[in-house]
C-alpha positions in Angstrom: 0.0 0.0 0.0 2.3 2.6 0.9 4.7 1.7 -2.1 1.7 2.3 -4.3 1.0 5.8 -2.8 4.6 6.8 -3.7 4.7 5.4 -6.9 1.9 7.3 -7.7 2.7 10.4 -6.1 6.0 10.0 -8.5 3.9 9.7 -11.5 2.0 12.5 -10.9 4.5 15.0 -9.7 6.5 13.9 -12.7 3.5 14.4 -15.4 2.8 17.5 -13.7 6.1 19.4 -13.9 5.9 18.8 -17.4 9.5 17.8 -17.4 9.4 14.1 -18.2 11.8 12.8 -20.4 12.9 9.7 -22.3 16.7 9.5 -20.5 16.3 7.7 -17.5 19.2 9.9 -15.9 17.3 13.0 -16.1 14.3 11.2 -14.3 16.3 10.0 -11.7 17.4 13.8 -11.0 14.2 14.8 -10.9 13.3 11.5 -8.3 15.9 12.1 -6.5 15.2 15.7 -5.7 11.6 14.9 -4.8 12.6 12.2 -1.6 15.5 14.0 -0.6 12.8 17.4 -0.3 9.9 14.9 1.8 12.6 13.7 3.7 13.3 17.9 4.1 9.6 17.8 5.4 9.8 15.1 7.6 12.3 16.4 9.6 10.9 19.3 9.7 7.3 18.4 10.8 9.8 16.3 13.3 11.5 19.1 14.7 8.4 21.8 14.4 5.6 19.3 16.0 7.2 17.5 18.1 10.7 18.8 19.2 12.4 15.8 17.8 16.0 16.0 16.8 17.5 13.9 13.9 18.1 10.8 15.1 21.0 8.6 13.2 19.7 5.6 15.0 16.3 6.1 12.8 
């Protein structure tokens, strides 16, 4: 279930940018940019909501 959420969270945030392309290293970029940013927010929400600090451990 929540494989299927991301993989279609990628399919639409790559269809709605506008900026999919046939080279498979270009996509990745894009990918790649996208997790690193939610995990951004999750560390965030985190630190903001709940006064967690990073934890290497997680």
């Amino acid at each position: 279930m929540k494989a299927s959420v991301y993989a279609l969270g990628l399919a639409v945030a790559l269809t709605a940018s506008g900026c999919f392309s046939l080279s498979w290293a270009h996509n990745r970029r894009h990918v790649r940019k996208i997790i690193d940013q939610l995990v951004e927010l999750h560390q965030d929400i985190d630190k903001v909501i709940f006064g967690l600090d990073p934890n290497p451990n997680e």
